[in-house]
Each structure stands twice: as structure tokens, then as C-alpha cells.
N, C-alpha and C positions, 0 to 999 in steps of 0.2 A: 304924828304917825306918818310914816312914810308910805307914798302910792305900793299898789303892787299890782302886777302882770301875770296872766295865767300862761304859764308853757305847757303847753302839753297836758293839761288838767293839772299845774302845780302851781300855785301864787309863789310868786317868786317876789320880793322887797326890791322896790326900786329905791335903791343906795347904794352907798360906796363905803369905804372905809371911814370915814372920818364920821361921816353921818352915823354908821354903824356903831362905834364907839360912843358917842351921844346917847345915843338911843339907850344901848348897857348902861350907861353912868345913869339915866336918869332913870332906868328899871332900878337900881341899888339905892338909888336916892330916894326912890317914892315907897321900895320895897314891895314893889309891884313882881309876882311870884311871872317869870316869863321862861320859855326855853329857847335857843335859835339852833335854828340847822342852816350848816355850811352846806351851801347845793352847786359842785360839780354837776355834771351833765349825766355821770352813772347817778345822781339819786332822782333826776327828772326821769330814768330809765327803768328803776326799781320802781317807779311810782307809776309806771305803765301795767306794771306785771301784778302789781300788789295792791289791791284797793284798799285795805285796814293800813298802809304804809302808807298810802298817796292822803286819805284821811290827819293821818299822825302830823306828817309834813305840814299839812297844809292849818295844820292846828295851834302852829308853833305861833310866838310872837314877832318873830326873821326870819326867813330863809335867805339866805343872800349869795348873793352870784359868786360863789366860786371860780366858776368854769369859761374863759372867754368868750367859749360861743353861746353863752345867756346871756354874758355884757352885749356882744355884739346884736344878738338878737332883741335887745332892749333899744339899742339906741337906733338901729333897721326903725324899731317902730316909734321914735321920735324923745325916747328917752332918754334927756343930754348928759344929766344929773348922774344915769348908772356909772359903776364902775367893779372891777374886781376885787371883790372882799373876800380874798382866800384867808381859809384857815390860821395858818403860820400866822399870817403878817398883822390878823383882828388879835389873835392870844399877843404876839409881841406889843402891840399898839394899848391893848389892856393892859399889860403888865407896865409901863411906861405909865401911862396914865394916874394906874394903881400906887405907883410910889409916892406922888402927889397927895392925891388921893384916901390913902389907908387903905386900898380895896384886901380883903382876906381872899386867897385863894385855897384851894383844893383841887386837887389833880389824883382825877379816876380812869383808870386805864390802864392800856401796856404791859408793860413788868415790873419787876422789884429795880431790876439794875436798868432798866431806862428810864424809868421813872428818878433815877438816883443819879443818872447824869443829865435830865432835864433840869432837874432841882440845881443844881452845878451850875450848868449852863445859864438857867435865867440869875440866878442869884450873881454870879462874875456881870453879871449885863445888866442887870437891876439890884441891885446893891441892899436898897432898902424896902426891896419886893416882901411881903409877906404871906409866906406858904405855908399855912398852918394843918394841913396835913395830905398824906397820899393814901392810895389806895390800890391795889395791882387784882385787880378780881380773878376767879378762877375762870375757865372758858364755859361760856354756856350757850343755849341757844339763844335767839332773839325774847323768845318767849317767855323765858325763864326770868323770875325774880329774884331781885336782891336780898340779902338776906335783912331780917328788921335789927339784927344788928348794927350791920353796918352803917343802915342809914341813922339810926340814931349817932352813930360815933359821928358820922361827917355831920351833923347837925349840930351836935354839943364843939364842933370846932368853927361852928357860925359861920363860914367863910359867906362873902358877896359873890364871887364867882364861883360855883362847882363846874369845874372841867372835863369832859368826858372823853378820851380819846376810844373805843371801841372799834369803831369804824362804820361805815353804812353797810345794812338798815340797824343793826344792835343797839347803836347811839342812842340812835330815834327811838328807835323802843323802849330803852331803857329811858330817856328822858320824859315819855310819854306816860309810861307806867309808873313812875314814881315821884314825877312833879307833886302830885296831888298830896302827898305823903310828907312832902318834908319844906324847910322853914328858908331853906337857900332861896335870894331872889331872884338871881340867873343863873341855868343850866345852857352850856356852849358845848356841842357836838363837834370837835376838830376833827376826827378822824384822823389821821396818820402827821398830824403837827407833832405829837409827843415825838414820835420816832426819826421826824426831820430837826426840830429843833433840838434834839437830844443827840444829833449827830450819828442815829443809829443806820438812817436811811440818808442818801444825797438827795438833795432839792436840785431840779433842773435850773439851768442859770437865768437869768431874768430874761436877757433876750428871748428865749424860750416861753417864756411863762406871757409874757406881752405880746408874743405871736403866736399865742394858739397852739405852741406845740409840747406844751408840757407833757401832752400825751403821748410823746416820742420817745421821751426823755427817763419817761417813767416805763414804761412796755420795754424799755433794751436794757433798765435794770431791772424788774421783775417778768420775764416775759411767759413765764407759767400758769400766773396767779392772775395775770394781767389782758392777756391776749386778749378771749373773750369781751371783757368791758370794753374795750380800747379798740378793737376791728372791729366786732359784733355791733356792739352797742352805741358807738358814735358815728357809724354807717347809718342803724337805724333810726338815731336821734334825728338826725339829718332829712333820712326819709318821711319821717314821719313829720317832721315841722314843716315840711316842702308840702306836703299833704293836704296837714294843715290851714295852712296859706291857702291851699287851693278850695280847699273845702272846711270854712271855718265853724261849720255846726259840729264837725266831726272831732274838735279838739280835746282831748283828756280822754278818748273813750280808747276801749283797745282795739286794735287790728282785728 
């Protein structure tokens, strides 16, 4: 089991990719029932504002450093081992794995036609990937349950991974509230990988993504939907681990 770091009130997994990928293989191996959340810096953020979310998170069997400034912030405090386990690059890194493997996938989320050139896409690039079924949900709240249909139908397809692209906090919810329910060994919260690896959204370029500034990259192509998380909320990320640091009794509670 890998160390883990509190940010901000949030256990964060000290790992990286490789180590990540271990970790899944050997949850499907043992069929040890686990969920991970992919943790960018907006879900150490949501986890400020939302105690039954910061709860969920911190419930999970991963959370893994998404976002560079939790790498950076990890290795600030002497841990060599972190690294950035974004989304995209742990679903790519499984799927590779998975052809070795046999791992079954399932992929929750999105829509019908991205989900339909996700499938496209890993399949030209994993060959002998198996995706034994999708699922495009209607939009609902975070709160809202699944239907017990459907989790029966994505059970009767066994997969080793269910994939959930939703987005945060939805993911989290939904993997939180229905873990319990069903026979899948790992649920993986990507967030917006369907819509990158599907070609539907551009991925900032790695220089980018290695300097911290994926936030740039993605706010000048969504700058609507985005502003807020991205000025707001990584100012306040900022301030408050500065805070923090200064006053360490004070960490995880709210402003």
C-alpha cells in the first residue's frame, strides 16, 4: 500500500504512474472491490467547500496526483517517489497493460458518439484491448442514482475495470454510492480523458502539462466553464496551502 499526504484535509497517494498501475493490477488480481479518484487541484478545492465530498474522496482506495502542484507539493515535503498520475495517461497505461493482461473494460460516461470514437480510438491503439460494453447516462445531479438496471447490465458484462468519465464531484459520487452495489473490482473516475482521448477535446502539449501549465491551456479553450476553477480556485489553492504551512493545526478545515 502506498504512503499518503494530507492536502488540505484530502489524503492524497503517494505515487506515480507506474506504481499506480500495480496497484489496479493487483486490486483485479486479488478482486479486492476499490474505487480511485484522479485528484487535480479543483477536487483538493471541492473538498474545501464539501464535507460529504472531502469524506467520499478521502474513502477511495487512490487518489492520485493529477495536478502538478500536488506532485510539487509532495516532493516540497520530501516525497522523491511522487509523480503525475493524470487521468488520460493511467486509462492509456491500463489499457496497454490490459492487452497482456485480459483486463475487461467498461466505459461510463460522456455520450453515445464519444464514447463511439473513444472505442475507435483505443481499439486502432490497442488492438487486442477488450471493451465489453458502454454506457452514455442521462445528465443528473451528483445525488441522483443509477438506475438498478443498468448496474445489473454493466455487471452481467464482468468487466475488471468500470470507467467512469462524469467529471468532478459526479464521478465521486457516483462511485461512492454504488461501489457497494456491484461485482466490478475497480472503479476509475477520469473525468474529462473520454473527451481527450476521444479527440473530442485538445490535450494541452506536454511541455505544458510538465510545467504546471495545463491550466492555461485548458481556460483559453474552455474559458466559460472554466474561469472560475482555474483564477478562483487555484489562487485560493495557493493561499490556503501557504496558510497551511504556516499554521498547520489549521489544515483541511474551512476558511
Amino acid at each position: 500500500m502506498s504512503a499518503v499526504m494530507e492536502i488540505l484535509g484530502v489524503r492524497v497517494s503517494v505515487t506515480n504512474l507506474d506504481e499506480a498501475v500495480q496497484r489496479v493490477d493487483h486490486w483485479i488480481q486479488a478482486k479486492s472491490p476499490s474505487y480511485v479518484c484522479v485528484a487535480p487541484v479543483s477536487t483538493i478545492m471541492e473538498a474545501q467547500d464539501d464535507t460529504t465530498f472531502r469524506g467520499i474522496v478521502n474513502a477511495a482506495g487512490m487518489v492520485t496526483p493529477d495536478g502538478m502542484p500536488l506532485v510539487w507539493t509532495g516532493q516540497w515535503r520530501g516525497e522523491k517517489s511522487i509523480g503525475r498520475t493524470y487521468g488520460p495517461d493511467l486509462m492509456l497505461a491500463l489499457c496497454q497493460k490490459g492487452e497482456a493482461k485480459g483486463y475487461r473494460h467498461f466505459l461510463y460516461g460522456a455520450n453515445e458518439s464519444t464514447n463511439k470514437c473513444l472505442i475507435e480510438r483505443l481499439k486502432e491503439r490497442f488492438p487486442k484491448m477488450n471493451i465489453v460494453g458502454h454506457w452514455a447516462p442521462p445528465q443528473r445531479t451528483k445525488e441522483q442514482l443509477e438506475d438498478e438496471q443498468v448496474l445489473k447490465m454493466i455487471d452481467n458484462c464482468a468487466p475488471d475495470i468500470l470507467w467512469i468519465g462524469l467529471g468532478c464531484p459526479k464521478q465521486e459520487y457516483w462511485m461512492h454510492h454504488h461501489r457497494p452495489k456491484m461485482k466490478v473490482p475497480v472503479m476509475i473516475g477520469v473525468g474529462a480523458a473520454f473527451d481527450f482521448l476521444a479527440g473530442v477535446k485538445k490535450q494541452a502539449p506536454r511541455w505544458m502539462q510538465r510545467s504546471g501549465l495545463e491550466w492555461a491551456f485548458r481556460l483559453s479553450t474552455e474559458p466559460g466553464r472554466l474561469w472560475r476553477r482555474y483564477l478562483i480556485g487555484n489562487t485560493r489553492f495557493v493561499w490556503l496551502l501557504v496558510k497551511s504551512t504556516l499554521s498547520p493545526s489549521r489544515e483541511g478545515k474551512n476558511p
